[in-house]
Structures are given as C-alpha cells and as structure tokens.
mmCIF file of the C-alpha atoms, coordinates in Angstrom:
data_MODEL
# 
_entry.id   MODEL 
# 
loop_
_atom_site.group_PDB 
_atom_site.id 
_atom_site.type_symbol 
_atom_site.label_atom_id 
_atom_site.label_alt_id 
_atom_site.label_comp_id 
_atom_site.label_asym_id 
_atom_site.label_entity_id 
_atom_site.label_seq_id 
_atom_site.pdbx_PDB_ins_code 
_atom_site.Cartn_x 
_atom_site.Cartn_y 
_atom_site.Cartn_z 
_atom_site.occupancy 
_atom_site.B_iso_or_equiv 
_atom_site.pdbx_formal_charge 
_atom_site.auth_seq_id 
_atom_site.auth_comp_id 
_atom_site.auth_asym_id 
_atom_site.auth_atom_id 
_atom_site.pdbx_PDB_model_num 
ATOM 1  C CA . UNK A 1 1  ? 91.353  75.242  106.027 1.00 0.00 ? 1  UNK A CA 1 
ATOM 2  C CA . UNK A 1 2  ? 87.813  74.750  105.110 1.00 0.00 ? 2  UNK A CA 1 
ATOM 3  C CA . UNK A 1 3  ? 85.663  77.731  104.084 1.00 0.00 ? 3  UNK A CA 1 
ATOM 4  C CA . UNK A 1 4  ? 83.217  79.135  107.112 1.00 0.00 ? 4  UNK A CA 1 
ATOM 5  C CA . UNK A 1 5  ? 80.472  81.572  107.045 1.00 0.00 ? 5  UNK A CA 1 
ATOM 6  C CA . UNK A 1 6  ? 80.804  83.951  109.751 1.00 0.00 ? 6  UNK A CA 1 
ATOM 7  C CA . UNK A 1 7  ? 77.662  86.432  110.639 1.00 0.00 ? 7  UNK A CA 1 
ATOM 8  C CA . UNK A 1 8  ? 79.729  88.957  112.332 1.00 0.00 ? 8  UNK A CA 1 
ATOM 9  C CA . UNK A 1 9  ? 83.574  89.301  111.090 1.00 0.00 ? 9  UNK A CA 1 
ATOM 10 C CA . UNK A 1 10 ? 84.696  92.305  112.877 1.00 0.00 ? 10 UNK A CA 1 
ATOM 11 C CA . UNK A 1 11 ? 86.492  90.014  115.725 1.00 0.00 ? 11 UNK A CA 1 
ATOM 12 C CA . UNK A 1 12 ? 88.109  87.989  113.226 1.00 0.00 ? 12 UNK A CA 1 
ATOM 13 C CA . UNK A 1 13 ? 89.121  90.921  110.901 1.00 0.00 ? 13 UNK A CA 1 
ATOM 14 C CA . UNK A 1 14 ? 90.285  92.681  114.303 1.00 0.00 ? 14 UNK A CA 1 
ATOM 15 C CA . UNK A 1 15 ? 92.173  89.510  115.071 1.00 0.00 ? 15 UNK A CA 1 
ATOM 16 C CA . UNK A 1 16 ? 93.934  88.840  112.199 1.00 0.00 ? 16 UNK A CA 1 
ATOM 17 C CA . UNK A 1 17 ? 95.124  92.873  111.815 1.00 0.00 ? 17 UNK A CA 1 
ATOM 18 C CA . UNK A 1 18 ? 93.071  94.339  109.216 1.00 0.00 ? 18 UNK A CA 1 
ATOM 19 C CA . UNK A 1 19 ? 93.085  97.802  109.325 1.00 0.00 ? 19 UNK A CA 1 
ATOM 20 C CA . UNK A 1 20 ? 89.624  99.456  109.676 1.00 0.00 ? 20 UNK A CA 1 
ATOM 21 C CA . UNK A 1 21 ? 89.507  101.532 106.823 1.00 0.00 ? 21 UNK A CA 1 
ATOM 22 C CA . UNK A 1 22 ? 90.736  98.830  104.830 1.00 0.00 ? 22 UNK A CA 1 
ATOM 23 C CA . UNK A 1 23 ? 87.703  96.114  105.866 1.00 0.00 ? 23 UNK A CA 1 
ATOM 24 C CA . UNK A 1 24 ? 85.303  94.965  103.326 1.00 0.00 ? 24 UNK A CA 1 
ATOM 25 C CA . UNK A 1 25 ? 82.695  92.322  102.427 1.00 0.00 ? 25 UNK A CA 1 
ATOM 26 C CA . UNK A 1 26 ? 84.938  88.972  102.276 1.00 0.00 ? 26 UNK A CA 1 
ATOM 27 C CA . UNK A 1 27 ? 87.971  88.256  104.637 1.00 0.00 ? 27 UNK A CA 1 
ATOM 28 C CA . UNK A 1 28 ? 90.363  84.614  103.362 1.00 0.00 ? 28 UNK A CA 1 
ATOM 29 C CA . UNK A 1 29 ? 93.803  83.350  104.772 1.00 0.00 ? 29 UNK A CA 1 
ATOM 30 C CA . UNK A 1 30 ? 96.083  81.891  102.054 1.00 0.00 ? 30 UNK A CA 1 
ATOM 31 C CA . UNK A 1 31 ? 98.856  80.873  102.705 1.00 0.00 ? 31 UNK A CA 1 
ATOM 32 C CA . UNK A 1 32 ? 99.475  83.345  105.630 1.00 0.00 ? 32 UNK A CA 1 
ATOM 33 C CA . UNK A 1 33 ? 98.316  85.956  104.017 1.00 0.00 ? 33 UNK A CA 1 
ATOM 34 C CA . UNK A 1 34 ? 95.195  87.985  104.867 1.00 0.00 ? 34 UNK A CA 1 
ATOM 35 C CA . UNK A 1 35 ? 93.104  88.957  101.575 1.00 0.00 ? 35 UNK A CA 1 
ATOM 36 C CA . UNK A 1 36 ? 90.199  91.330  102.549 1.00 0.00 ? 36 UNK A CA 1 
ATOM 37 C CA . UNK A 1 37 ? 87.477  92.223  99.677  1.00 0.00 ? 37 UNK A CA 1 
ATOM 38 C CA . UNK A 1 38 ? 87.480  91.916  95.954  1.00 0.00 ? 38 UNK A CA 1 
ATOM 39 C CA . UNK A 1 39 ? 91.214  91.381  95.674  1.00 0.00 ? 39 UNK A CA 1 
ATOM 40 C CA . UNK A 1 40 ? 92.430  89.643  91.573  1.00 0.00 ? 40 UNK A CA 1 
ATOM 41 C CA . UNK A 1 41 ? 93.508  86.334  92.152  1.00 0.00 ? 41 UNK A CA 1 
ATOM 42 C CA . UNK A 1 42 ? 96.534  86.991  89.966  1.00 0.00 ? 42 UNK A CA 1 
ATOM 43 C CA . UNK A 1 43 ? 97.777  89.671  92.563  1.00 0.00 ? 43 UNK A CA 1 
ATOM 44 C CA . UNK A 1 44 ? 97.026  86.630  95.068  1.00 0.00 ? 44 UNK A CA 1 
ATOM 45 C CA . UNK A 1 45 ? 98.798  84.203  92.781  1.00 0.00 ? 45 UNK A CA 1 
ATOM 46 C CA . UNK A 1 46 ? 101.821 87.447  92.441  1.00 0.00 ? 46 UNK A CA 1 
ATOM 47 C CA . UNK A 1 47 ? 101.585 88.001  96.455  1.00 0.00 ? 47 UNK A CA 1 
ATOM 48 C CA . UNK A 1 48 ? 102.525 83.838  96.881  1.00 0.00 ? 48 UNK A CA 1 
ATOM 49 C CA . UNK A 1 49 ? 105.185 84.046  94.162  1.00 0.00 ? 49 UNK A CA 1 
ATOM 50 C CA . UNK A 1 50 ? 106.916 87.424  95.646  1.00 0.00 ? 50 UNK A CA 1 
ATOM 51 C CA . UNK A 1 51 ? 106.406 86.478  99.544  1.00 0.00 ? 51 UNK A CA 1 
ATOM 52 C CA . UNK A 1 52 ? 106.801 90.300  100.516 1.00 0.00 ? 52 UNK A CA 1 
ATOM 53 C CA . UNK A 1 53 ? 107.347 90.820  104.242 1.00 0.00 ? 53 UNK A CA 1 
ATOM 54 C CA . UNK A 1 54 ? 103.518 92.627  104.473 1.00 0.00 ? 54 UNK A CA 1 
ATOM 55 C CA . UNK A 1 55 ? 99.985  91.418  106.492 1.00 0.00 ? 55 UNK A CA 1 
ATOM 56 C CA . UNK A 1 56 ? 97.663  90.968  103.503 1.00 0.00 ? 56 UNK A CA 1 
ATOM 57 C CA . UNK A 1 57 ? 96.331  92.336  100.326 1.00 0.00 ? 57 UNK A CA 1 
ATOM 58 C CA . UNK A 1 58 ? 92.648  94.521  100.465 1.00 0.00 ? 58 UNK A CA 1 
ATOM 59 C CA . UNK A 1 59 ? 90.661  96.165  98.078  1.00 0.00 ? 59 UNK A CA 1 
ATOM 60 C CA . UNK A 1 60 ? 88.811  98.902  100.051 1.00 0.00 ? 60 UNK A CA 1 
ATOM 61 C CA . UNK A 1 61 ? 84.772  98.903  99.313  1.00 0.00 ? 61 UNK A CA 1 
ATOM 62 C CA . UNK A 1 62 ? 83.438  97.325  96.666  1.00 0.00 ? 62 UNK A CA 1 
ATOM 63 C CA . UNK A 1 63 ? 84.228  98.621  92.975  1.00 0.00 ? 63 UNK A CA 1 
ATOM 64 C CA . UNK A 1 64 ? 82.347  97.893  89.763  1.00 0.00 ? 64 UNK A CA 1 
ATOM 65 C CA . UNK A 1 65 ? 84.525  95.761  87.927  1.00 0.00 ? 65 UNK A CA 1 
ATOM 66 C CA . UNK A 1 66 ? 86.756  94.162  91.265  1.00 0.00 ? 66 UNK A CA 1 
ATOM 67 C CA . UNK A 1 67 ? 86.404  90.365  91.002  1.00 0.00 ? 67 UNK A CA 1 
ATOM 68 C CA . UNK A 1 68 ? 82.493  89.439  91.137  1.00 0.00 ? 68 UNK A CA 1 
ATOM 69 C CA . UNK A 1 69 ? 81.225  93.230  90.976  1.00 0.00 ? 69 UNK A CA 1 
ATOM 70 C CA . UNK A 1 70 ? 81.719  93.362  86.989  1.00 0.00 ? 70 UNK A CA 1 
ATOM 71 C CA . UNK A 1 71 ? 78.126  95.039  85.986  1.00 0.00 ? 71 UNK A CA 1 
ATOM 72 C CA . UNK A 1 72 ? 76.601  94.777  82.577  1.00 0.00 ? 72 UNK A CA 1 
ATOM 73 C CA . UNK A 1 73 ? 76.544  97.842  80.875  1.00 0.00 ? 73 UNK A CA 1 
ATOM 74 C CA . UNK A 1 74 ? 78.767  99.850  83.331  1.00 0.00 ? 74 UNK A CA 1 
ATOM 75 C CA . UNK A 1 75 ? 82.251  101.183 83.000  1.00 0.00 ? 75 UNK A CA 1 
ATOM 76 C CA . UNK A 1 76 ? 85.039  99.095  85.361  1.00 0.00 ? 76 UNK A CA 1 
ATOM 77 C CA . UNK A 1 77 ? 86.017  101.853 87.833  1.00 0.00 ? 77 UNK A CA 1 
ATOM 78 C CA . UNK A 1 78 ? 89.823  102.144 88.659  1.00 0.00 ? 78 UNK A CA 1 
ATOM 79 C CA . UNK A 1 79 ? 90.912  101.178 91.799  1.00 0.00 ? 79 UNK A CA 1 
ATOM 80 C CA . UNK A 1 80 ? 93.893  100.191 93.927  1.00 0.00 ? 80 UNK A CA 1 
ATOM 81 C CA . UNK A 1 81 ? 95.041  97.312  95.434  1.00 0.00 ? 81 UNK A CA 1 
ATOM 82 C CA . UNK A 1 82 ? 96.643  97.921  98.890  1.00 0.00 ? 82 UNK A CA 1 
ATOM 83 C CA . UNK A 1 83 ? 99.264  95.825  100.682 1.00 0.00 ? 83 UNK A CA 1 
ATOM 84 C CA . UNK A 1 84 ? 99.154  96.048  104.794 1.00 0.00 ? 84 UNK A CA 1 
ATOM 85 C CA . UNK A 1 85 ? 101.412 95.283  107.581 1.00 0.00 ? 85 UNK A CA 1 
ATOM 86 C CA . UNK A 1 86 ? 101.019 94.365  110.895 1.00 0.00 ? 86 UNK A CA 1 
ATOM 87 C CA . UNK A 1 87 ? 101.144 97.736  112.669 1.00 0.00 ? 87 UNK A CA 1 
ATOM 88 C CA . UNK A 1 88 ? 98.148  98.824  109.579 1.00 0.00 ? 88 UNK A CA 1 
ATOM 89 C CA . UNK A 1 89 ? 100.769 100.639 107.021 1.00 0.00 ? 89 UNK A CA 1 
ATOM 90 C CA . UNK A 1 90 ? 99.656  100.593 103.686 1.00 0.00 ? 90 UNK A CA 1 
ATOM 91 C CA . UNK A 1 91 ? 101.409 100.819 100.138 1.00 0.00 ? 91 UNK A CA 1 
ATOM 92 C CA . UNK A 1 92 ? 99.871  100.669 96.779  1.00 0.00 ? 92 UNK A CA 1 
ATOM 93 C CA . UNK A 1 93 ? 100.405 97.069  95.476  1.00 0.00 ? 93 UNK A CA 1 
ATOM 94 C CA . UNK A 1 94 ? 98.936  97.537  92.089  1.00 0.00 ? 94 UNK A CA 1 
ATOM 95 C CA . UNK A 1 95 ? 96.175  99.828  90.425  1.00 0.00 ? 95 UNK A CA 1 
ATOM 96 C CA . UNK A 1 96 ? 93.376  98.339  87.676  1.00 0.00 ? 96 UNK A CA 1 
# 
C-alpha cells in the first residue's frame, strides 16, 4: 500500500472502526492493524511481534513528546497508548 493524502478522513477512520474519541491527526494500516495518531513505532514493531486479537493502536490528541511533537525546551507529557477492538473497547497498551 502506497501512502495517500486524504483531505477529509472521517469516512475512512469511520470505515476502518476507529472509535471517535480515539481519532487523531494521522490514520496508517500495517499489517492489518489500524494505527491512529502519534503512536511509537516500537509499540508498532511490539503490536506485529505479539499479534493480539485487537483493531489498532491510537494515541488520543496530540502530546508533546508523542513521535514528531517532541518540543524544544518543553517537558515530554505522559501519555497512554490505547489498544481498540472492533466493537470500540479500549485497554491501556502501554504508558510513556
């Protein structure tokens, strides 16, 4: 799959299941997978080695210090990483 820029990705979001409190800036398919926002790519890389029976991985928002929000001068916040299923259950899949 090649990359695509989308204007509006609310169908496609809607489409592929992502819960709407969940949605965020960037939406990617790997490997099956739906990754929504500012998700590490070594929880991607630990999603693909574990296979867990789960929708996607999403990062809520967009917080300083997530993958391409690191800010000069400011603090990382903490923030979770959520795993979602199909019917838009979440669990906490890790925490930075």
């Amino acid at each position: 799959m090649k990359p695509e820029d989308v204007e509006d990705l609310a169908p496609l979001k809607r489409k592929l299941g992502v819960p709407r409190a969940l949605q965020s800036c960037h939406t990617a398919v790997v490997e099956g997978y739906v990754i929504e926002g500012h998700v590490p790519a070594d929880l991607i890389d630990r999603l693909l080695r574990e296979r867990p029976s789960v929708a996607g991985l999403a990062v809520p928002g967009m917080p300083v210090g997530s993958p391409g929000m690191e800010a000069p001068g400011q603090a990382a916040e903490r923030y979770q990483v959520l795993a979602f299923d199909q019917k838009g259950r979440t669990t906490v899949f890790a925490s930075r």
